[in-house]
C-alpha positions as CSV (number, residue, x, y, z in Angstrom):
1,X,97.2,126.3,124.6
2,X,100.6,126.9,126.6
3,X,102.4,124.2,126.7
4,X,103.6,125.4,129.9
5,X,100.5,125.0,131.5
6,X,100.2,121.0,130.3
7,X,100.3,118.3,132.7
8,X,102.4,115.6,131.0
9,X,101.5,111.9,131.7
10,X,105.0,110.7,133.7
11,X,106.7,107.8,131.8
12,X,109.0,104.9,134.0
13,X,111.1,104.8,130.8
14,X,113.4,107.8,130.1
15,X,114.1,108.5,126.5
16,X,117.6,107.4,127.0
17,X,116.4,103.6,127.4
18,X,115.2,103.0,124.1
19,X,116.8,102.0,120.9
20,X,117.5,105.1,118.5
21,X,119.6,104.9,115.3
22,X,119.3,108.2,113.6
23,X,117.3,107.9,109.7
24,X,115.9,104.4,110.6
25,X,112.7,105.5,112.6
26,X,110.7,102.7,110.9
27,X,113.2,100.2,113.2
28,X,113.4,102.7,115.8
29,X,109.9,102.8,116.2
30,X,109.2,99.0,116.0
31,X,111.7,98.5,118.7
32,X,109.9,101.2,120.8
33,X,106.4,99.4,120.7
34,X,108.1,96.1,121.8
35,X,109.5,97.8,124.9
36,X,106.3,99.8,125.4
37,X,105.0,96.4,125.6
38,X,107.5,94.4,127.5
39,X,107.5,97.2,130.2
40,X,104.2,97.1,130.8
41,X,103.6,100.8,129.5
42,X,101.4,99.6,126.9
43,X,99.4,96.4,126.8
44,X,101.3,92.9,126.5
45,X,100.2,92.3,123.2
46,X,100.4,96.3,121.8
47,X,96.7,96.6,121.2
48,X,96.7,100.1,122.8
49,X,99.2,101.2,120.3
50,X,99.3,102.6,116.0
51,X,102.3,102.9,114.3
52,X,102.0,106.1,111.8
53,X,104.1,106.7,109.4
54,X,103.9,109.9,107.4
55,X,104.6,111.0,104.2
56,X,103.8,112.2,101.0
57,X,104.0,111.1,96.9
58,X,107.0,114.2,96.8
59,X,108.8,112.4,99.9
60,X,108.9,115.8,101.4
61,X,107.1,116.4,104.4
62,X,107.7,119.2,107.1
63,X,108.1,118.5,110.7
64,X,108.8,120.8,113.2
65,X,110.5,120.3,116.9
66,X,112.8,117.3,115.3
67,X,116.2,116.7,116.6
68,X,117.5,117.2,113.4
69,X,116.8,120.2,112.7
70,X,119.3,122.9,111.9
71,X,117.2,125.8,112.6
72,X,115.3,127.2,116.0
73,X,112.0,125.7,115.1
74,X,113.3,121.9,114.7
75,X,112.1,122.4,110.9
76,X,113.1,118.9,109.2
77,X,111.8,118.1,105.2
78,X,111.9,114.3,105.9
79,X,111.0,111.9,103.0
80,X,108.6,110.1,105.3
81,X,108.4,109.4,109.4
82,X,107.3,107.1,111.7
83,X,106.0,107.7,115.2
84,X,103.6,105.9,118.0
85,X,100.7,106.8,119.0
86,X,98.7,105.2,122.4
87,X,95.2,104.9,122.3
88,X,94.6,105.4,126.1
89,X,91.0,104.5,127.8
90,X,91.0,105.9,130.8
91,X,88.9,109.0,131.8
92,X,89.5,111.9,129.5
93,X,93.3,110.9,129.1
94,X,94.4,111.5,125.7
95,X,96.1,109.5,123.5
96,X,100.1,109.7,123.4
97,X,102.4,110.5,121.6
98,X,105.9,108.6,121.0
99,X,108.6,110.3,118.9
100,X,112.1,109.4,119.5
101,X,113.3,112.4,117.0
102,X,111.1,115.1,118.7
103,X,112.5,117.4,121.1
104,X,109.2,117.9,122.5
105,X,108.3,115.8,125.8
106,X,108.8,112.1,125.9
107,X,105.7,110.9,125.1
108,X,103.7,114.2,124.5
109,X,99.7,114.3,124.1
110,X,98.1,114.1,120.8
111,X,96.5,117.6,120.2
112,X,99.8,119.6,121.1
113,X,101.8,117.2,119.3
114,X,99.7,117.4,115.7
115,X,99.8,121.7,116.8
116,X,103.6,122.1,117.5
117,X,105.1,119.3,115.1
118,X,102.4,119.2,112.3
119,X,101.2,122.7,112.3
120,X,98.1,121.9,110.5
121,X,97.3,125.7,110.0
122,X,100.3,126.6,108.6
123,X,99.7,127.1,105.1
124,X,101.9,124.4,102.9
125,X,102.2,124.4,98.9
126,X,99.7,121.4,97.8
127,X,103.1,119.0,97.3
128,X,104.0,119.4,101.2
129,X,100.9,118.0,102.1
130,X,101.3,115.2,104.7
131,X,99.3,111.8,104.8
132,X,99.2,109.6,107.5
133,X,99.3,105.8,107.2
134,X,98.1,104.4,110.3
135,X,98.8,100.7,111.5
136,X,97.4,98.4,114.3
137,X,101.0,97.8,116.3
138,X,100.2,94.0,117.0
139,X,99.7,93.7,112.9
140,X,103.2,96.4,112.2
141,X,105.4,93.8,114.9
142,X,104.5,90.5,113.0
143,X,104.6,91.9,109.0
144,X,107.4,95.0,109.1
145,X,110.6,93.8,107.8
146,X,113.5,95.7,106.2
147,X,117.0,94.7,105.0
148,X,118.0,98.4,105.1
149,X,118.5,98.4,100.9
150,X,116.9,101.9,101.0
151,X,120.0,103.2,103.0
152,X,122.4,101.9,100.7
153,X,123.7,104.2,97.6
154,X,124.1,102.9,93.8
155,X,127.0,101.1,94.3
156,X,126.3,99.8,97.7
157,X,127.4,102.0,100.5
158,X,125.7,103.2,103.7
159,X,124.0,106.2,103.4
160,X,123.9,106.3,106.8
161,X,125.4,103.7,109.4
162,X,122.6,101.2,110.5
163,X,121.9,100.0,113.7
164,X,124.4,97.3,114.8
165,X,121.4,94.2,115.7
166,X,120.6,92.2,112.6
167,X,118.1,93.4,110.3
168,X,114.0,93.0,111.3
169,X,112.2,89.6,109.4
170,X,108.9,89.2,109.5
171,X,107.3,86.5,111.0
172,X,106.6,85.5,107.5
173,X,110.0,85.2,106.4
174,X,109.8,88.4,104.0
175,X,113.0,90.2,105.0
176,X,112.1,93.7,102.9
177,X,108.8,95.8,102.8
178,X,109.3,99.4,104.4
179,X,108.4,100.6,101.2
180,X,105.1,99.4,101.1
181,X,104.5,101.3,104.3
182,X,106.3,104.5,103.8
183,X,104.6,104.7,99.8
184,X,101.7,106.9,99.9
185,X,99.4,107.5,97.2
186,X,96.4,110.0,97.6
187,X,93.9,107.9,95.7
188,X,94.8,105.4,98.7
189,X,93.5,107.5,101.5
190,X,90.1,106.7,102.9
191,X,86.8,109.0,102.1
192,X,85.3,108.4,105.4
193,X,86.5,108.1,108.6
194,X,83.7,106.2,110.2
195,X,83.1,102.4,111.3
196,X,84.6,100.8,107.9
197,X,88.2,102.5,108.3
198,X,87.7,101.9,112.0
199,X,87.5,98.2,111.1
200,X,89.7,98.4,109.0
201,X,92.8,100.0,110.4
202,X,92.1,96.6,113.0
203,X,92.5,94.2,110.0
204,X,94.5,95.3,107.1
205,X,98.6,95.1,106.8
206,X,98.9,98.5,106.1
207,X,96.6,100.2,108.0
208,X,94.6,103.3,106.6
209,X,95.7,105.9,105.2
210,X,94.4,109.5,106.3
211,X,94.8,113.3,105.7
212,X,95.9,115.7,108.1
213,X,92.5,117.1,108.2
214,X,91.2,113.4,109.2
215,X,94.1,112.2,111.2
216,X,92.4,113.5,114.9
217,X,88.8,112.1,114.1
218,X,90.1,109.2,113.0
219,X,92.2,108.7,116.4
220,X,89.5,109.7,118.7
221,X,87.0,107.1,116.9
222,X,89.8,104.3,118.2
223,X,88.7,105.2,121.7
């Protein structure tokens, strides 16, 4: 499909308005889902939306059309990512995507998205192999936390600046456990994408975790 010839959903928020810190999208992308929220782009409470982060067990996972990128193609080897995706109900529209470190549209349908970025039929040495941990947003905004320790070096500098609000606490009080969400195992991923991980993804902390090969089916059962 062209991606000339989509017709991308129109957005009230221009990419400008929301919080990015480059190398923390797991904050970046808990921020956005609070304003999708708050602006009434999403539902009040976030149940329309999935935080996915993705990664590997090597920490190396390709992307393509990412800001970062150095060559034409946007290819990035990040050690994991996080991005939103919106469920969306009505008609045949299809679920969104939100990636503040694409340079693809802002947000950008699901099927094009997992084609241009994820490039499922390029062919990838087994260790490249992306997994995909999805999590119910309302469940991500009341357990994510991180004190930023995993952009600190061995004697304690920044690695990269972080963002200049305090540091995310969860609602528990735990102030540190990104890497229980970007830590992917593939004996963790689910067998079956039917009711069970359905229910599931509604319930648990950390989501479910999913292949590349599942991550669509696994979407479109959220419908």
């Amino acid at each position: 499909m062209a991606t000339s010839n989509l017709e991308l959903p129109s957005s009230p928020l221009d990419i400008s308005q929301f919080d990015h810190t480059p190398f923390y999208c797991e904050e970046n992308v808990y921020l956005l889902c609070k304003k999708l929220c708050t602006s009434g782009i999403a539902n009040a409470e976030g149940s329309d939306l999935f935080v996915v982060f993705i990664s590997n067990e090597k920490k190396q996972v390709p992307l393509w059309h990412q800001k970062a990128g150095k060559r034409a193609d946007g290819l990035v080897l990040w050690d994991y990512h996080a991005i939103c995706i919106q469920r969306k109900k009505e008609g045949n529209s299809p679920h969104l995507v939100w990636d503040l470190d694409s340079s693809l549209p802002f947000p950008y349908p699901l099927a094009p998205y997992v084609s241009e970025s994820i490039r499922p039929s390029f062919q990838l040495f087994p260790e490249f192999q992306r997994f995909f941990r999805v999590v119910h947003a309302p469940i991500f905004l009341q357990f994510f936390a991180s004190d930023r320790r995993h952009m600190k070096d061995s004697v304690g500098n920044w690695i990269s600046q972080p963002p200049a609000y305090e540091p995310i606490v969860a609602e528990d009080g735990t102030v540190h456990n990104l890497n229980e969400y970007m830590e992917v195992h593939a004996a963790d991923m689910v067998t079956d994408v039917g009711v069970d991980s359905v229910n599931a993804v509604f319930t648990q902390k950390l989501g479910v975790l999913v292949s590349e090969s599942q991550l669509e089916e696994f979407l479109s059962l959220l419908s």
